[in-house]
N, C-alpha and C positions, 0 to 999 in steps of 0.2 A: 504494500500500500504506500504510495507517494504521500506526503508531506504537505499541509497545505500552509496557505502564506498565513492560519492562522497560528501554525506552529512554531513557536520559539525555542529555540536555544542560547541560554541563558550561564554565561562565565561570569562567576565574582568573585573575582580575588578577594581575600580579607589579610594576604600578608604576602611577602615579597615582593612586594613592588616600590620601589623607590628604597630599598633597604636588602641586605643582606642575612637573610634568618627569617624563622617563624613564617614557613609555609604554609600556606590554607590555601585552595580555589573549592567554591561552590558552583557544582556545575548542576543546572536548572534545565527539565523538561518535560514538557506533559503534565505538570504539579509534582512532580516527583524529582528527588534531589542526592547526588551523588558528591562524597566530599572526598577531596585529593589532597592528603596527608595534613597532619594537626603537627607543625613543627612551634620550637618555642626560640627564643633569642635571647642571649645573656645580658644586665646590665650596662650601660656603659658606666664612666665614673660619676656622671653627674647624678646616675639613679640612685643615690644614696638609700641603704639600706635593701633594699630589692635585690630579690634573691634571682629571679627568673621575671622574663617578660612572653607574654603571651598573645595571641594574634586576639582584636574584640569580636569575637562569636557570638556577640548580642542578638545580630541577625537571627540565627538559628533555633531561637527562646519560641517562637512561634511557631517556626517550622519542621520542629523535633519529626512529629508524626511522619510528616512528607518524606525523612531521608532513609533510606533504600538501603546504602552500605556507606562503608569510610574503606577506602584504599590509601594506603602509604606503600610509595615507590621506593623506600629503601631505610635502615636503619640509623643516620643520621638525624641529631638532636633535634634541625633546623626544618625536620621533616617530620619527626616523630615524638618529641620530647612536651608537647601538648596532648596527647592523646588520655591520660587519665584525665586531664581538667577537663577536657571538652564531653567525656562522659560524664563524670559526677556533675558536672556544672546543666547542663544540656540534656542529658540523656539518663536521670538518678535512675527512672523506673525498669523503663525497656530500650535498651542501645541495641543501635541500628551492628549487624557484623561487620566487622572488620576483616578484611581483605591485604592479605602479602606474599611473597614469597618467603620460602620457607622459613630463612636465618631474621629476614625483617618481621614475618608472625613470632618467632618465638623470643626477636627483641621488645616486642608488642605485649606479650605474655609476661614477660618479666617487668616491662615498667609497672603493667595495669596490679602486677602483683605486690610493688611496694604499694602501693595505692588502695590494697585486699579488695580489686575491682576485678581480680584474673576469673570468678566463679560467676561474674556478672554479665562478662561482656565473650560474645561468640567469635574467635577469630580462628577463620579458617586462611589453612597455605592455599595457595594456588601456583600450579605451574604455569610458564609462560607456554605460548600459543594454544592454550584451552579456556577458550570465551564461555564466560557464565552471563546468565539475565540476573537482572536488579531493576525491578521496575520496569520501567519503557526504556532503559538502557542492556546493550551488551556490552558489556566489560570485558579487558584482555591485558593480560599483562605483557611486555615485550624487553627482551632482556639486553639493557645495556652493560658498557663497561664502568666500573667508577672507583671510588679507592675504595668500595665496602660490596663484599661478594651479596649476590641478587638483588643488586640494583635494576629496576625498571623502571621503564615507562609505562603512561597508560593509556591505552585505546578506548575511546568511549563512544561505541555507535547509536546512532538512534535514528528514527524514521525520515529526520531532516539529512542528516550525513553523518560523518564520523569526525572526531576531532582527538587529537594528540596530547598530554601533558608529556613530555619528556622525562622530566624529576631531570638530576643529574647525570650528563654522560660525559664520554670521550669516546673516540674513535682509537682505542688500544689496539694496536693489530699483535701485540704479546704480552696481556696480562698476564700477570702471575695465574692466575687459577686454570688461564687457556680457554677463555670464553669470550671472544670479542663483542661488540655490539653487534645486532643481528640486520646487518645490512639488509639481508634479501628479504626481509619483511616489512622491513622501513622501504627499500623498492616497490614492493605489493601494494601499502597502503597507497604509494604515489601513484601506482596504474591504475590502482581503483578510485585515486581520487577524493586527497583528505578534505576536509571542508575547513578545519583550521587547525594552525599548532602553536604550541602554547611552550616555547621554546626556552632553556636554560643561556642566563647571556650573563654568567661568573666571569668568566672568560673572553667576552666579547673585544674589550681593549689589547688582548695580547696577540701578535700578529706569529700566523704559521698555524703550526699542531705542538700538541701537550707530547712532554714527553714521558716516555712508555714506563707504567708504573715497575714492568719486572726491570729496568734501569738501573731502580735505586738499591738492589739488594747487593751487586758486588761493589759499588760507593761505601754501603756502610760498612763492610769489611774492609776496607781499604783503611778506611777509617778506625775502625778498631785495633786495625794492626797496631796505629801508632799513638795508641792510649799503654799509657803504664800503671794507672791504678783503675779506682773503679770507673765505670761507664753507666752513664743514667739516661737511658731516651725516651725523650715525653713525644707521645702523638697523640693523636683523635683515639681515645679509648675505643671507639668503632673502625677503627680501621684495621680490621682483621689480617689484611695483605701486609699490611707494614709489621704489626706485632709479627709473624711468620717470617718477615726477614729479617728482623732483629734476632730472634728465636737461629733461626739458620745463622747469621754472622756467629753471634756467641757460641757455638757450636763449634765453626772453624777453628776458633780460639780459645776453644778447649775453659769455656767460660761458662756459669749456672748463670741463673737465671732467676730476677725474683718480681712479684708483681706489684706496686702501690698502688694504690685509689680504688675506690670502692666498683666505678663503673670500669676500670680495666679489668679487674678480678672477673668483675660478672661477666663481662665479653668475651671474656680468654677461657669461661668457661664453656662460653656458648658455641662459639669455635670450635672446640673440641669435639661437644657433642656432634655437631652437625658434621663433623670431618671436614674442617675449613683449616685448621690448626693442628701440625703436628709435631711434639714434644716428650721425649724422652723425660718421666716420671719422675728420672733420679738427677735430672738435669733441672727442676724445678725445686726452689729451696722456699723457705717464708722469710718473710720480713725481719721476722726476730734473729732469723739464722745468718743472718747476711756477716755480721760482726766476727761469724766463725771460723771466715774462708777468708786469705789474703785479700787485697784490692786489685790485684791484677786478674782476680779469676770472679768478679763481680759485672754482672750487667745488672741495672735495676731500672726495668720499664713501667712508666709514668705516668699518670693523665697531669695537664696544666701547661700544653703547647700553645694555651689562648691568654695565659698570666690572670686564668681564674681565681679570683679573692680565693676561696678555698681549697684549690685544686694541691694533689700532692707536693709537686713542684713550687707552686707558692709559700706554701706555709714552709719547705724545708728551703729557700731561699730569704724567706724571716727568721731560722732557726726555730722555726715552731712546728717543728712534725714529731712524732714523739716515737718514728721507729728507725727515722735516720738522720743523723747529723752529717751536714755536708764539710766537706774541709779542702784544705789545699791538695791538690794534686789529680781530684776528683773530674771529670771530662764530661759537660750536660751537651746530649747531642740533639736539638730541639728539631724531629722528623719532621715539619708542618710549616704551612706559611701563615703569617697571622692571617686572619678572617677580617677584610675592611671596618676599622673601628676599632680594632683590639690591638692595635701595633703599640699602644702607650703602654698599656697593662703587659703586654710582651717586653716590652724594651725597660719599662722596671724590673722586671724578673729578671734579666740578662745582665744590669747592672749590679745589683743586690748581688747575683752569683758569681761575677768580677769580684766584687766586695770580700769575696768569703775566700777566696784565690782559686776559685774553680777554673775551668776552662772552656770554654765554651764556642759549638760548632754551630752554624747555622746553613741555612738554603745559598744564603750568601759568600760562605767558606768553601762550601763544596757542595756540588750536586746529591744531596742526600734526601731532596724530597722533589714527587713527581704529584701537579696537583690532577682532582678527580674529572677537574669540569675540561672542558674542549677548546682548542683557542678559536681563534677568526674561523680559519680555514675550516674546522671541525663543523664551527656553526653554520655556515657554508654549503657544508655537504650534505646536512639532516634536511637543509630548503631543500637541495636540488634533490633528493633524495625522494623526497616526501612530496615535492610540488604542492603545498596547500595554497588553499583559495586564497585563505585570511592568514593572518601571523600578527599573531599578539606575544610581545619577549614577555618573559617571567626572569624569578630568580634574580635581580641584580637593582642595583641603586641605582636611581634616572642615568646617568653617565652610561652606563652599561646599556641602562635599556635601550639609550638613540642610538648608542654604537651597534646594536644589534639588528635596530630597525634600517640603520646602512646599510649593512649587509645585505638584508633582506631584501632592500631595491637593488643591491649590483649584480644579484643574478635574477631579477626579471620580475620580482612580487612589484605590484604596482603602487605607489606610494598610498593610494587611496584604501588598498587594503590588509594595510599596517596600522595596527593600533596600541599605540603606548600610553598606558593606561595607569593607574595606579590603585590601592588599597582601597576598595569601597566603591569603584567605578565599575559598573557589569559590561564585559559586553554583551550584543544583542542582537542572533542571527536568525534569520528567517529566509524562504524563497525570495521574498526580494532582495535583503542585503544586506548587511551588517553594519551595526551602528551603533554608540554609548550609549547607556543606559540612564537610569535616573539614577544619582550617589543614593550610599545605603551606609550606614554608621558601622564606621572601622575603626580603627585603629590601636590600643595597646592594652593588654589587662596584665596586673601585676601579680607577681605571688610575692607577698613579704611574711616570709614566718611560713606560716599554715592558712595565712588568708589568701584568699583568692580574690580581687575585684579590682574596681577602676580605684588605685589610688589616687586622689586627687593633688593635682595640681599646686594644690595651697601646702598637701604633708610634702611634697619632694623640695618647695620654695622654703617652706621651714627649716625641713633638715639641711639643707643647702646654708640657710644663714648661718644656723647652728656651729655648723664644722666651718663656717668661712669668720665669722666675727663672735660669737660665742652667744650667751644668756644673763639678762638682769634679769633678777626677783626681789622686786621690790614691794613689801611685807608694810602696811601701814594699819595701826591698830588707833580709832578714832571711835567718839562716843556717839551713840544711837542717837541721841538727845540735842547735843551741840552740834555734830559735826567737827568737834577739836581736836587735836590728835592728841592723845591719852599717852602714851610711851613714846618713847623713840622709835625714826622708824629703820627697819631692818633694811640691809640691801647685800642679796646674795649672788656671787656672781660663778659664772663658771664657763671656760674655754676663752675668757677675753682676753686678748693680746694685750700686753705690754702693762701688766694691773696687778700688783698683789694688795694685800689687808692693809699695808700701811700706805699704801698710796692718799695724796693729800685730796684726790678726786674723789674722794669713795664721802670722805665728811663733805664737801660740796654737794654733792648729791643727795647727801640726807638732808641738806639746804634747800634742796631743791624740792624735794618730797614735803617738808613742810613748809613749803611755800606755797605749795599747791593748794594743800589740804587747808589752809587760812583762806584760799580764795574761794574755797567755797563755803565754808565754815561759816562766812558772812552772809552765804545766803539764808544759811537756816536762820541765821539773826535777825533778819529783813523777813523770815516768814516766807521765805520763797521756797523752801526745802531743795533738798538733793537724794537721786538715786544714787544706789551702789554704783552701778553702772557708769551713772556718770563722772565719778570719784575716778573710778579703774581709766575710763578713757583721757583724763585730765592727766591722771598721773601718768600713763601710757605715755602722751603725747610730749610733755613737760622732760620727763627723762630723758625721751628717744632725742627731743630737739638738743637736750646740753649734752649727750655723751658724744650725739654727730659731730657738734661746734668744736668738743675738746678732741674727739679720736679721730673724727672723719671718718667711722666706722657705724654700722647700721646693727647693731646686736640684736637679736629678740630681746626684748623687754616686757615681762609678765608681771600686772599690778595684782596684787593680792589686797584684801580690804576684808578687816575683821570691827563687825561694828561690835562694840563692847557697853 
């Protein structure tokens, strides 16, 4: 049955677009809705206290019923690391199954199971080229290369045509595991004629093709040769390929092996089971045992290649890990490239581990890390490949996205049907033609702690002052009756630069506090009375203006008022 022009298909991004991290597209048709990966985004520094950022799937509070499955194209954070929130948040009662191949289902399984949502939530494997229905969708998954074994794309046909998310690929023609992208399927889709694809543009600024991820295993051997104590290398705790050629260097060099951080442990287990990971048992030591074997026969692999606040690497770069102290002679070989945004929080870590007389390698010293996504050319190849109608870039920050939308006109898509879009903008295809949509509220949900929601804007501007000019509390105890201040008043401060207790500003300020409280104290005299409220914002305003005059610094200032 043909498709009529009353038939919509309906893309909405609600993350990746204009940003690096925290995947979601909602793909809409017929009233039924298919969602393509729940990724989450780490904070940058200015998110004070925010532990994880999440994509706003407000959208989907009304739409619960409607959605059919959730597919996630690979076991990366940026793809996957929202998937317990977007159930309990979205889906408490009946969640829609979930859909992967089989190492990203059983990455799926284990998040949902710190979250004790793994009994709740149905996820089945699927292999690629075996199309299942989901509503008024066919689903397929198609097997690309990437840095994390069963990476795919996704096929999603419906009665209008068929459309492509890619997730993350490259054109590997010698992965490690020996499974390249499946060219002659991605040709099929182009002879039968995709209607749009929804493209990976990480990589769009870098000119040529990525190089081949089994590249970097005799690199790091090379490199290890010429370490003399111990060897620490932090990667993507999901990057299966890379732990295995660390695993194999250390091998050559007659070297154990020990794992840190909680999500490598759990990867390195996963691995194992699925037959991604192979590792001689007695080559495998623990954390505690590391101290028992010289430094020359020590690799210790890492999570915290992103200068995660918490991550292994971080805290034993503060000297605050509590299963390893780092020291001179020690060699950190950082397998990964920062993730746009996170070079700061990288290049502290690197520094700090200078500090401590380590030594340390990077992508920049030597070819030791090959990244997942595809360069120009790669991008290039999936258009010509694929022929789609329309081409909307995903995956990359505006800069990426136009450089991808270039691409896309130098081999023949017509500028009219490129569309660079962003977070919250649908597009909107039909027998006539595709076109933007009406915006829909996107943008960021916080996890701080155990909470989950939109932290507002005023806590992150607070904490912000907090740690930039510190906190007055200034404590005024005044009678119910008068309005006169009854005691002295108190003034407590904390984080303010350049201020201790004998500072001569600190009794000015209590000058100034009962100067306040006189001026209005005179109302009550005249019969005019005063709220509390109005006492707190007098005294608010009266401090904040003398501490700006004397510091030129803008502190939090909390008025307390105890009528007595």
């Amino acid at each position: 049955m043909s498709a009529s022009a009353g038939d919509t298909l309906r893309v909405l991004p609600l993350g990746g677009l204009g940003e690096i991290g925290k995947n979601m597209t909602v793909v809409e048709y017929d009233g039924a809705i298919v969602i393509v990966d729940t990724g989450l985004m780490f904070p940058t520094a200015d998110m004070l206290g925010i532990d994880l950022v999440l994509p706003d799937f407000d959208y989907l509070r009304d739409r619960a019923d409607d959605v059919e499955a959730i597919v996630i194209t690979h076991g990366h954070e940026d793809h996957i690391g929202a998937l317990p929130y977007v159930v309990r948040e979205i889906f408490p009662d009946d969640p829609p199954p979930v859909y992967a191949a089989p190492l990203t289902a059983e990455m799926a399984r284990s998040k949902l199971e710190e979250h004790k949502l793994d009994e709740v939530v149905d996820v089945i494997e699927r292999d690629t080229l075996e199309p299942w229905e989901a509503g008024p969708f066919t689903l397929e998954l198609l097997h690309v290369s990437h840095s994390i074994p069963d990476a795919c794309a996704v096929v999603i046909g419906t009665e209008l045509g068929t459309m492509m998310i890619t997730g993350d690929y490259k054109f590997d023609q010698t992965p490690v595991d020996g499974q390249p992208t499946d060219m002659s399927r991605l040709a099929e889709l182009g002879q039968d004629g995709l209607l749009l694809l929804c493209g990976d543009s990480t990589n769009a600024d870098r000119q040529g093709i990525a190089p081949s991820e089994s590249s970097i295993g005799p690199h790091l051997e090379e490199a290890f040769g010429r370490c003399d104590g111990r060897i620490l290398v932090t990667s993507f705790a999901s990057n299966i390929h890379r732990i295995q050629q660390v695993i194999d260097a250390a091998a050559v060099h007659g070297r154990k092996i020990s794992l840190i951080g909680r999500s490598m442990r759990r990867n390195f287990a996963i691995g194992r089971k699925l037959g991604h990971i192979f590792v001689d048992d007695g080559m495998v030591i623990k954390p505690k045992e590391i101290d028992d074997f010289p430094d020359d026969e020590i690799v210790v692999i890492c999570t915290g290649s992103q200068g995660e606040p918490l991550s292994a690497l971080r805290r034993m770069a503060n000297n605050d890990h509590g299963q390893i102290t780092l020291h001179s002679g020690d060699t950190v070989i950082f397998s990964a490239s920062p993730v746009p945004g996170n070079e700061r929080a990288v290049n502290e870590t690197i520094d700090r581990l200078f500090h401590i007389g380590a030594t340390v390698i990077t992508n920049q010293d030597a070819p030791i890390h090959a990244s997942g996504h595809g360069y120009a050319d790669e991008l290039k190849l999936m258009l010509n490949l694929t022929k789609p109608r329309y081409v909307m870039p995903v995956h990359g920050d505006f800069k990426r996205l136009r450089l991808h939308a270039a691409l896309a006109e130098d081999v023949g898509v017509d500028p009219g049907d490129i569309f660079q879009l962003e977070n919250g903008l649908p597009l909107e295809i039909d027998s006539l033609g595709a076109r933007v949509g009406e915006r829909v509220k996107s943008g960021m949900i916080f996890v701080d702690g155990l909470e989950v929601g939109d932290v507002e804007d005023v806590a992150l501007r607070d904490r912000r002052m907090l740690s930039n000019d510190g906190v007055f509390i200034v404590v005024a105890t005044v009678s119910e009756q008068s309005g006169e201040s009854v005691s002295d008043p108190e003034v407590i401060f904390r984080g303010v630069p350049f201020l201790d207790e004998e500072h001569d500003m600190i009794d000015e300020l209590r000058d100034v506090v009962e100067m306040s409280i006189e001026d209005l104290s005179r109302k009550v005299k005249n019969s005019e009375g005063i709220a509390e409220s109005e006492l707190r914002e007098k005294l608010h305003n009266d401090v904040a203006r003398f501490v700006y005059e004397r510091t030129k610094r803008r502190p939090m200032v909390l008025p307390v008022v105890v009528e007595v």
